[in-house]
C-alpha positions in Angstrom: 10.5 21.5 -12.7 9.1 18.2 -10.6 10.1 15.2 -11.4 7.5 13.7 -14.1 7.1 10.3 -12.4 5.5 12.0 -9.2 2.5 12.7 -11.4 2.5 8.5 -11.8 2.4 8.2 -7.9 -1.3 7.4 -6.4 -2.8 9.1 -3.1 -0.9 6.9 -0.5 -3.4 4.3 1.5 -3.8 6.6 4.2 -4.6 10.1 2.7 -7.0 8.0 0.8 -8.4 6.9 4.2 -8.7 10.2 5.3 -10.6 11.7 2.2 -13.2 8.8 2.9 -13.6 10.2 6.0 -13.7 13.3 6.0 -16.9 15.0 7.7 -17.5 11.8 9.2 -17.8 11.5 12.7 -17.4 8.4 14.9 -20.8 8.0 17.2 -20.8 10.2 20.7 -19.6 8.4 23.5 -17.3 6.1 21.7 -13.3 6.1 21.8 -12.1 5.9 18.3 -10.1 3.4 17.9 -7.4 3.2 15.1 -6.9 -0.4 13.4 -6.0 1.4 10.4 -2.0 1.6 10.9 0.1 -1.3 11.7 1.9 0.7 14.0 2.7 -1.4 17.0 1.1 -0.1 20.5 3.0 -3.1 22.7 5.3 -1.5 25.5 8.9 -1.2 24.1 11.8 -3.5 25.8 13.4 -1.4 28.9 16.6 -2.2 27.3 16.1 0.2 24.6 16.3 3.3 27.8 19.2 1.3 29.0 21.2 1.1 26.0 20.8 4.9 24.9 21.5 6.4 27.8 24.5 4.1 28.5 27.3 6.3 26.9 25.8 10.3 26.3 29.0 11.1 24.5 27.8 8.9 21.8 25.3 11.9 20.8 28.5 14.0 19.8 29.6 12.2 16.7 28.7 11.5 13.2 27.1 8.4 12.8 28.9 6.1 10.4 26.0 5.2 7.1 27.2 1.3 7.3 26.4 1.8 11.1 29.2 0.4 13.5 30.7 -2.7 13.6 28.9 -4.2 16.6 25.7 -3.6 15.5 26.7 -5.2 12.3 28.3 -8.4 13.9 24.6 -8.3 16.5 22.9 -8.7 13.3 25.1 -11.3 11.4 24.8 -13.2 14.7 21.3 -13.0 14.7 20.8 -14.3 11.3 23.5 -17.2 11.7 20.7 -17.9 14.6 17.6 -17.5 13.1 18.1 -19.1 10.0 20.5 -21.8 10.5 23.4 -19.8 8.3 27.2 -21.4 8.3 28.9 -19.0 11.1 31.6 -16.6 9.3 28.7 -17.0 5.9 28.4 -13.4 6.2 30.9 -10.4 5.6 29.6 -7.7 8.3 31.6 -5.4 5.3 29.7 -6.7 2.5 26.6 -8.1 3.7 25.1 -6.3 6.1 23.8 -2.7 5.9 22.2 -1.0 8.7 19.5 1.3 7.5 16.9 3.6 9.3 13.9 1.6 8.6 12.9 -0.9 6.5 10.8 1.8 4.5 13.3 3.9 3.4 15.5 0.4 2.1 12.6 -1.1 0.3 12.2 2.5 -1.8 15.6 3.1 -2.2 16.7 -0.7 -3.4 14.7 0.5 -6.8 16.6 3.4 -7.2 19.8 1.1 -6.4 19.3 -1.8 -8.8 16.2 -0.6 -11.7 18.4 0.6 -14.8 17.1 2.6 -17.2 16.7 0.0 -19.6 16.6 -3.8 -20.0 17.1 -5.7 -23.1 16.2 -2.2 -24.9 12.4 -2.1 -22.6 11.1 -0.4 -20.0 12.3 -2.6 -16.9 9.6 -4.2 -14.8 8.9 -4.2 -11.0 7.0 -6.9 -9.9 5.1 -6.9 -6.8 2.5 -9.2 -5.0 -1.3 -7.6 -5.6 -2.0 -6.3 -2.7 1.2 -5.0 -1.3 2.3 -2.3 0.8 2.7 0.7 -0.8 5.9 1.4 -0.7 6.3 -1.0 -3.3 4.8 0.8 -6.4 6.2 4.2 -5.3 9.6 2.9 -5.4 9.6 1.4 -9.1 7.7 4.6 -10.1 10.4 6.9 -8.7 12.7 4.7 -10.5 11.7 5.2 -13.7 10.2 1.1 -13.3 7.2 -0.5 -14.6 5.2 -1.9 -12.2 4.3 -5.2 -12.5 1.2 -6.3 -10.4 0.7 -10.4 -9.9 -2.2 -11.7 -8.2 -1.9 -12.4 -4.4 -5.4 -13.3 -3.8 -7.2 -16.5 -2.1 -6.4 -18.8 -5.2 -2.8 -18.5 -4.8 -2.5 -18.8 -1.3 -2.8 -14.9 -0.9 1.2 -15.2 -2.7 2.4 -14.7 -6.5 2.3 -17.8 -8.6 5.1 -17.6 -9.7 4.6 -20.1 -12.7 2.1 -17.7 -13.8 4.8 -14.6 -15.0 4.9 -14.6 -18.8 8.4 -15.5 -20.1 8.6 -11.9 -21.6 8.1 -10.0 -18.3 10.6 -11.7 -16.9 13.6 -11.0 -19.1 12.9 -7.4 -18.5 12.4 -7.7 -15.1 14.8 -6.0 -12.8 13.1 -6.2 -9.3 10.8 -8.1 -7.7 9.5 -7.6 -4.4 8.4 -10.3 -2.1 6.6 -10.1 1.2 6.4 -12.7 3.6 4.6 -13.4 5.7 2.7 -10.8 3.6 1.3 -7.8 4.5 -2.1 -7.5 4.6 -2.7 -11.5 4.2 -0.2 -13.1 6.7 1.0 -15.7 4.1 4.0 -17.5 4.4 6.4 -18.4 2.0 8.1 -21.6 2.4 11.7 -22.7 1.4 10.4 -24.7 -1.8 8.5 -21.7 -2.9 11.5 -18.9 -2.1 13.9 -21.1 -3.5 12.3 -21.4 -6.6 12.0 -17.1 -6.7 15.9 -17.2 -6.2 16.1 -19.5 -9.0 13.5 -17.0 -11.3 15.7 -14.2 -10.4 19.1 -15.9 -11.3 17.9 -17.4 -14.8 16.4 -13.9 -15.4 18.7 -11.5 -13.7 17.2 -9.5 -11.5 17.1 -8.6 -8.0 14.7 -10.0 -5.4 13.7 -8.1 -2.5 12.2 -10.4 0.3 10.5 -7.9 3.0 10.8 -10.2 6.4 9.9 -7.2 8.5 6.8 -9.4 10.1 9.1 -12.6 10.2 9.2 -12.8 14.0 5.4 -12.4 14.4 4.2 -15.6 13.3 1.9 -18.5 15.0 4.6 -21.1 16.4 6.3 -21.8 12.8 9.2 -19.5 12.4 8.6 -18.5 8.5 11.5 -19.8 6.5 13.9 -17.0 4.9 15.2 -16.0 1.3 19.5 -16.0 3.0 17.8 -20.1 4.4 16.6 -20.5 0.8 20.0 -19.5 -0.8 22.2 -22.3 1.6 19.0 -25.0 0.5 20.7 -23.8 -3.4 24.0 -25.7 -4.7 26.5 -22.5 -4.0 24.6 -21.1 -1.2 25.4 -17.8 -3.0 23.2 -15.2 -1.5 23.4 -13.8 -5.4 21.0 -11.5 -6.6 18.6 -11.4 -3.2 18.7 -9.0 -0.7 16.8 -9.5 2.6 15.0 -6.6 4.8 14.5 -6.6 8.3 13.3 -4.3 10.9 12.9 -4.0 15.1 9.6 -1.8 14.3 7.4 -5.2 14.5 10.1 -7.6 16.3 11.0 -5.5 19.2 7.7 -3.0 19.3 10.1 -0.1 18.7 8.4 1.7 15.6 10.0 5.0 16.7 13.8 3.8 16.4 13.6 3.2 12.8 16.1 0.7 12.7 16.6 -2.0 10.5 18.7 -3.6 7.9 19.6 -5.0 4.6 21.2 -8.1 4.0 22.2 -10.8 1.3 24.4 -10.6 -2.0 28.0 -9.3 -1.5 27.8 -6.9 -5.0 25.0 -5.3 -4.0 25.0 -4.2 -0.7 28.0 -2.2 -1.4 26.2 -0.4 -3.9 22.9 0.2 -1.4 25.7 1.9 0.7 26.9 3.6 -2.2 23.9 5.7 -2.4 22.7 6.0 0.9 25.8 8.1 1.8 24.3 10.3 -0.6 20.6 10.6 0.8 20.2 7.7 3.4 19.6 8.8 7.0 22.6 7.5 9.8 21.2 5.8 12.7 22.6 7.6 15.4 25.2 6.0 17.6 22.9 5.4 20.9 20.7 4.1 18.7 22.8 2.1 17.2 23.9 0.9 20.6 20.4 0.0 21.6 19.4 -1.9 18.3 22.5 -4.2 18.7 21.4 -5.3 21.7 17.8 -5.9 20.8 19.0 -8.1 17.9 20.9 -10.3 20.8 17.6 -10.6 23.0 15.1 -13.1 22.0 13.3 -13.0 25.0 11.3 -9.8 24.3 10.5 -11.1 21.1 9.0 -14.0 22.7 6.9 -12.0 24.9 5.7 -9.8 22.1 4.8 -12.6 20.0 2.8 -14.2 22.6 0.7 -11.2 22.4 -0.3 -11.4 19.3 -0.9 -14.9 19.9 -3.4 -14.1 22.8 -5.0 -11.6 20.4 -5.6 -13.8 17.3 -7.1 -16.7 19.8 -9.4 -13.4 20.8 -10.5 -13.3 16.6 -11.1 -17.0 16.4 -13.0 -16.6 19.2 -15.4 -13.7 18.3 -14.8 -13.1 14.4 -14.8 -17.0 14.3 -15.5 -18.0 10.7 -17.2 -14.4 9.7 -16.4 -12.3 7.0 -13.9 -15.2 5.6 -11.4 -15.0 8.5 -8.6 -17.5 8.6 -6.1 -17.2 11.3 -3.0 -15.8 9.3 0.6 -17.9 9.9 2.5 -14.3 10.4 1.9 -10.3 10.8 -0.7 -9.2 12.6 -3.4 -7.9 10.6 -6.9 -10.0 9.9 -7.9 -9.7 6.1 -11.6 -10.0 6.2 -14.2 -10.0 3.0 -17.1 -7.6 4.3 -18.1 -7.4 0.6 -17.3 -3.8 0.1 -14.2 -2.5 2.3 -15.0 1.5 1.7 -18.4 0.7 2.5 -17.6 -1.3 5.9 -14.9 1.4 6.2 -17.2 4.1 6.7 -19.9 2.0 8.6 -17.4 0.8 11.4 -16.1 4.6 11.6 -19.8 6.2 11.8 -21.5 3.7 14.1 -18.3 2.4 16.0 -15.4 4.5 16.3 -13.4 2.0 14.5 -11.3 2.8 11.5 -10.0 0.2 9.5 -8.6 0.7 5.8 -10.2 -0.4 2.7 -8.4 -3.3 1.1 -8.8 -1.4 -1.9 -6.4 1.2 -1.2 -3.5 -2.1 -0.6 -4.2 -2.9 -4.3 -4.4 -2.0 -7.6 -7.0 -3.1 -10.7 -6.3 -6.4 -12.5 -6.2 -6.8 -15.8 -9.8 -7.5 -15.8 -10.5 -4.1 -14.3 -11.5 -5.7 -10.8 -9.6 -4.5 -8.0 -8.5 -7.8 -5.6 -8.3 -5.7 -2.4 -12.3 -4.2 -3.1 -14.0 -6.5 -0.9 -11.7 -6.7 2.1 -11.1 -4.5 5.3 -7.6 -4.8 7.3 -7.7 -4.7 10.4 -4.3 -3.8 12.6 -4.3 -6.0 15.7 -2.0 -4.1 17.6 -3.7 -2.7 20.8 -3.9 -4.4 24.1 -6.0 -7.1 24.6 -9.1 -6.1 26.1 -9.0 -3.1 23.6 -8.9 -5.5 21.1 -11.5 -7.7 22.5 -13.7 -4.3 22.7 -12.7 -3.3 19.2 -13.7 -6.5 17.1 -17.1 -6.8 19.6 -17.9 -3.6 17.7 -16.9 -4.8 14.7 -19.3 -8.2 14.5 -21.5 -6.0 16.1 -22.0 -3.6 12.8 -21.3 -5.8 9.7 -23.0 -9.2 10.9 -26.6 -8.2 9.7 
């Protein structure tokens, strides 16, 4: 028999998108143009060709699931760099886990930490409202609650975290955190992260901070949860993990490579079961994500893009449809009143498909949905595509 809690899943974002659609044509003449997946379209680093093709041999091996030690050691160097960690903080044995994706470690950290149980209740999941999608599946699949908290303009599109009930906290056993956040672009700062770490610890449970978008940012470098646990008296990195990908970073959505880092108990675990269902990177790849965790200078180049591109929406979405340039990721979150309806519109008079905020969120407790109003938009094309792209969107909704 299925397992009962698949009957709990929703229709994912995008097979909602598509049933929206369907029968819909874009108009004659016009290339469609998707904005709906953040899937990055930016020419991946040479190096990546380099690197796999360095050593062919590699392709005749098992892949080891904690991936190898240099790629390991790339990425403890890279976070010693990035966030200003004590050199030798981090155990390549017990911190760090390699993992094919960030997707796959966000789902399976429920399945790793959510017990069946907590304080004799149902254990909770809580998760920003909107949130990518992954987030809900995963506490679902674990036999979680999920716990949706309001991420909308009133709380700087983030949780407020004073705003969780004392009793949903002690059965909490996961909460997931993304920043900068994904659709909004909200950042997190150390103030606000620490205080989560400090939730988490008084409460015991697990947070999961999803950085995949933490190199794509407007000239700040967003602060992270492993910086927030050295700002803490111990500088324990006790009961956080981190996630981290080279899909956005590096423009490599293809190498599903990324990683999980933080607490020293639980990261052995996370290996635990992924050498029972986790996919191994293999070993060129391997090779080649190592060295794009030592190269910043692609990263620079990429984010530079994006920074060309969202000077582009000031420019011609200006202060439209509630658009505020976002301090990280690279989606625009804009109020076009109804996102299904401006979903359709842009689709049927201009090629473009966009996804309906409301498919990025679930009702509140009020029974409004806080994604309803909103579009986002992926800008992830090339520039004059993207200059084409949001012509036609101004173009359609500003009447």
């Amino acid at each position: 028999m299925p397992n009962p809690n698949l009957d709990r899943l929703t229709d994912y974002p995008f097979d909602r998108l598509r049933t929206l659609l369907d029968g819909l044509q874009p108009p004659q003449g016009r290339a469609p143009l998707m904005l709906s997946i953040g899937e990055p379209k930016h020419a991946p680093p040479a190096l990546i060709a380099q690197a796999v093709s360095a050593d062919p041999s590699l392709w005749g091996r098992y892949p080891p699931i904690q991936g190898t030690d240099d790629l390991r050691q790339a990425i403890a160097d890279w976070l010693v760099m990035r966030y200003g960690l004590p050199k030798g903080r981090l155990d390549i044995g017990r911190n760090i886990l390699p993992v094919a994706g960030s997707r796959e470690a966000l789902f399976l950290v429920a399945q790793t930490v959510v017990p069946r149980r907590k304080h004799g209740r149902a254990p909770a999941v809580l998760m920003p409202n909107p949130f990518y999608q992954v987030y809900s599946g995963a506490a679902v699949m674990a036999g979680g609650d999920p716990v949706f908290l309001p991420a909308t303009r009133d709380s700087g599109y983030l949780p407020d975290l004073d705003a969780i009930d004392r009793t949903t906290l002690d059965r909490t056993a996961l909460m997931y955190l993304c920043s900068p956040a994904n659709p909004q672009g909200a950042v997190a700062d150390l103030d606000y992260l620490t205080r989560a770490i400090g939730l988490a610890r008084r409460h015991g449970f697990v947070l999961a901070v999803d950085e995949c978008y933490s190199e794509i940012h407007d000239g700040q470098p967003p602060a992270g949860a492993l910086q927030a646990c050295q700002v803490l008296d111990d500088g324990s990195f006790a009961n956080v993990l981190v996630f981290h990908s080279l899909s956005k970073r590096s423009s490599a959505p293809g190498l599903r490579s990324g990683f999980v880092a933080g607490d020293g108990a639980l990261v052995p675990l996370f290996r635990r079961l992924r050498t029972y269902g986790g996919a191994s990177l293999p070993l060129p790849l391997q090779a080649a994500s190592a060295a794009l965790w030592r190269d910043e200078t692609h990263v620079a180049e990429n984010r530079a893009l994006y920074q060309a591109k969202f000077d582009l929406a000031d420019r011609i979405v200006g202060g439209r449809f509630g658009h505020a340039r976002p301090a990280g990721g690279f989606f625009l979150w804009l109020d076009v009143g109804d996102g299904e309806t401006a979903a359709r519109d842009l689709w049927t008079r201009g090629g473009l498909r966009v996804l309906p905020g409301a498919y990025l969120a679930r009702d509140d407790q009020s029974g409004a949905n806080p994604g309803q109003p909103y579009i986002r938009v992926a800008m992830v094309h090339d520039l004059a595509t993207m200059e084409d792209a949001l012509t036609r969107l101004v173009a359609i909704l500003d009447r």
